[in-house]
N, C-alpha and C positions, 0 to 999 in steps of 0.2 A: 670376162666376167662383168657384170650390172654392176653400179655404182650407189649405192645405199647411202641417203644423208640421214642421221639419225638428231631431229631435233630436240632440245629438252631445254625447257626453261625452269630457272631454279630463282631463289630466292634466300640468300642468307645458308641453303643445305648444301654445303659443301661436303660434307662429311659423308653423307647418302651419295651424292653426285659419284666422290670417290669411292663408294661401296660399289654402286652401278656401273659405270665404267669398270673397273677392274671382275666384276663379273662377266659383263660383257665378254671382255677380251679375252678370260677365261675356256670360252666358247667354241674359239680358233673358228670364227665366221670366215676371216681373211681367206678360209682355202676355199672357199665356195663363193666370195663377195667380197669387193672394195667398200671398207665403212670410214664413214666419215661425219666428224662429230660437230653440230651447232650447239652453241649454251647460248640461252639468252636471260641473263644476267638481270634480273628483274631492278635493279636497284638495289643492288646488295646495299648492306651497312656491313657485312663482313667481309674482311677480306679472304680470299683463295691464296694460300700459303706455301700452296706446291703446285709443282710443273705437273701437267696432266703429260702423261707419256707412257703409253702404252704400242705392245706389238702388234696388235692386230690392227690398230688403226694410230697411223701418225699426221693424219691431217685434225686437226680438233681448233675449231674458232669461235671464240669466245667473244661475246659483242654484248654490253652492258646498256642499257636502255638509261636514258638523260636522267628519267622519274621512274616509281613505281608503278604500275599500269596494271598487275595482276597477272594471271597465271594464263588466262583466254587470251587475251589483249596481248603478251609476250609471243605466244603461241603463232598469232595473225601477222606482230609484226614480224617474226620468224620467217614466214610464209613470203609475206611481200619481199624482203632482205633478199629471200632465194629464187624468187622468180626472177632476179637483174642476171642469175648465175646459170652455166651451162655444163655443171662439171657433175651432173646426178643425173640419174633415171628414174629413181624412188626415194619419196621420202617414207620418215618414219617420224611420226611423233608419241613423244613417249614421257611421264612424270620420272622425276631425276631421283625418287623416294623409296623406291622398289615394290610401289603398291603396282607398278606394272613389272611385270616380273621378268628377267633379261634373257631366262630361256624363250620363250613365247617372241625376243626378236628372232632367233633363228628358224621358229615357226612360222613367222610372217614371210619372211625372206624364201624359206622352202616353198610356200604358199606362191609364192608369185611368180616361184619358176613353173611351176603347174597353169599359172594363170594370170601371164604376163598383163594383160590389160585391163585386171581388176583393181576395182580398189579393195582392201582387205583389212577390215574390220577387228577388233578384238574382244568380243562379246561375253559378257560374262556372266556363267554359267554355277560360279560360287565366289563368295565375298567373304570376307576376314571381320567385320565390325559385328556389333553385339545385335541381338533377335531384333530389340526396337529399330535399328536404322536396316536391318534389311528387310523389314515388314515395310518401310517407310519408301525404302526406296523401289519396291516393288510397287508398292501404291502410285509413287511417281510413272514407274511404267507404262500403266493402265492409264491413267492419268493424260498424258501422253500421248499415247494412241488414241483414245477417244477424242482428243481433241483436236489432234494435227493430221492423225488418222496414216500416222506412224510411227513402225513400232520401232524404238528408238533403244538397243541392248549395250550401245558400245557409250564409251566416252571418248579422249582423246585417243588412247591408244591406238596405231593402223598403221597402214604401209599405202602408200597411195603413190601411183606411176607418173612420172611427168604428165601426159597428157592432161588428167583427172586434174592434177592441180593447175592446170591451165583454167581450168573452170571453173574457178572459186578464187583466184590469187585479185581480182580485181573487185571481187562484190562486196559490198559492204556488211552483210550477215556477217562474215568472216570475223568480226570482230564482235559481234555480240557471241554468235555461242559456234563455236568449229563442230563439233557433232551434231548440231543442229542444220549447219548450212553442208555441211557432206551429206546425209540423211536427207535435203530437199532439193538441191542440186547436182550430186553424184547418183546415177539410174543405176549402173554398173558393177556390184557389190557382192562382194562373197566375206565369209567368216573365219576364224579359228575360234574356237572355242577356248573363253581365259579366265582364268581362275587369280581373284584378284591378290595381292602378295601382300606381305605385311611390314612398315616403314622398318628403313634398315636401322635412326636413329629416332627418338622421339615418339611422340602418339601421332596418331593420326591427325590431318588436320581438316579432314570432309568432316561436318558438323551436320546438324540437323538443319540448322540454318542456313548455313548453304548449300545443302539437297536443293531447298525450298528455292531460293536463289537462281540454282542449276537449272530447274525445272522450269521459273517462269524465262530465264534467257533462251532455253529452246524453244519453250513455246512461242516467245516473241517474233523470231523468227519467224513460226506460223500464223502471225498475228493475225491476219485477215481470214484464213483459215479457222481457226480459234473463235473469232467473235461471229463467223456463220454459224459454225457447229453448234456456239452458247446459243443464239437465239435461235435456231431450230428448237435446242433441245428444250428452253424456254416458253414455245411456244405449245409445244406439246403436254407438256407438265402445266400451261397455264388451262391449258382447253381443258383435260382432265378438270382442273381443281375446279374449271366453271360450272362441266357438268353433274361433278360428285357433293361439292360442299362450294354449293353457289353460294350461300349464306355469310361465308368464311372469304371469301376471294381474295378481299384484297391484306387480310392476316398473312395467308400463306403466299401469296402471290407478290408482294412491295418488297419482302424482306428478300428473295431468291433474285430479283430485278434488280435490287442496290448490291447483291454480291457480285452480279454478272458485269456488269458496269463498272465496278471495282477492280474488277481482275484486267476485263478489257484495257479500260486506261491505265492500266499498271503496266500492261504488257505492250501498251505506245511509249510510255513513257520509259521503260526501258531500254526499247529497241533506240529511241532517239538519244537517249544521256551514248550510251553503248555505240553507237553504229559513227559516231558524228568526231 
């Protein structure tokens, strides 16, 4: 049997972590798969009160990061931690909240027996938050694709084969957006179709604001990508206004040219605070 390391980086959610785990295990993967569990420990202020110990998986290591770094940045330094290591075939990365739901690991896992040398996406195809953020997040989509001129369905959730992560464990993207840098450097990709879950304790903590957030660390990734696209499409919309309302030019024309510029250097400046 394949050896599955299943990453999850937590933050203070202890309480979900133990919801998630014990779903897991629930699952009896162990008769199809050796699992094995990474926390990476964001800088708790909380502490964990109980021995994580379960049957289906009794390897589980817990590594606590000096500072707080966030949930991407936990995620990357995850990544590098298990590239020093030789004891997996796959990973899997997954939120420790249950907004990824623990049946859909046994989905990935059957997926890869089908399609050992993919990587394997968790794409989602319906979401749990209220009409405004999945109108919003759809917009991000589109958003998205027009800009980097790819269409970007997953987030962290996936199953990815050693090899695959040989290809990403040293790049520095990694640490600005991991959906973003699998999406521009993994070619190789198939899906399951996943339907997002709802926190096992508390409200959710994806905001509007970090959509927004989300959205511009992937596109950073595509930074140079991004800022051709914008003056292309810049330039076409400037020709228009010259030929239709030459009059107006520089009304409509100065205000779209200080947006595009805006975004641009928002999205250097991201990738540098982020990558560095």
């Amino acid at each position: 049997m394949k050896t599955y390391k299943i990453l999850i980086p937590v933050f203070n959610d202890w309480e979900s972590l133990l919801s998630l785990l014990n779903n897991i295990n629930a699952l009896k993967i162990n008769n199809i798969a050796y699992l094995k569990i990474l926390i990476i420990d964001d800088c708790s202020t909380e502490i964990l009160n109980k021995n994580i110990e379960f049957e289906s998986f009794t390897d589980v290591e817990v590594i606590k990061n000096l500072k707080n770094i966030g949930h991407g940045k936990s995620i990357a330094y995850g990544i590098n931690y298990l590239s020093k290591k030789n004891d997996f075939d796959y990973l899997i990365v997954m939120d420790g909240d249950g907004e990824d739901r623990p049946e859909e690991v046994k989905e990935l896992i059957l997926k890869s027996f089908d399609l050992p040398s993919l990587t394997i996406t968790a794409n989602r195809i319906k979401r749990s938050e209220s009409a405004f953020f999945k109108l919003s997040y759809h917009l991000h989509k589109i958003l998205t694709l027009v800009l980097t001129g790819h269409s970007i369905k997953f987030g962290n959730f996936m199953c990815i084969p050693k090899q695959d992560l040989n290809l990403i464990v040293s790049n520095k993207n990694l640490f600005v957006s991991f959906s973003g840098t699998v999406s521009k450097f993994i070619k190789n990709k198939t899906y399951i179709p996943s339907i997002r879950g709802v926190r096992y304790h508390g409200p959710t903590k994806m905001t509007f604001l970090k959509l927004i957030r989300h959205s511009l660390l992937i596109m950073s990734v595509f930074k140079i990508e991004v800022a051709s696209r914008l003056l292309v499409l810049f330039l076409i919309y400037a020709t228009l206004i010259f030929y239709f309302i030459k009059s107006m030019f520089l009304l409509f024309v100065l205000p779209i040219a200080t947006v595009n510029i805006i975004i641009i250097f928002t999205l250097f400046l991201l990738y540098q605070k982020n990558s560095s």
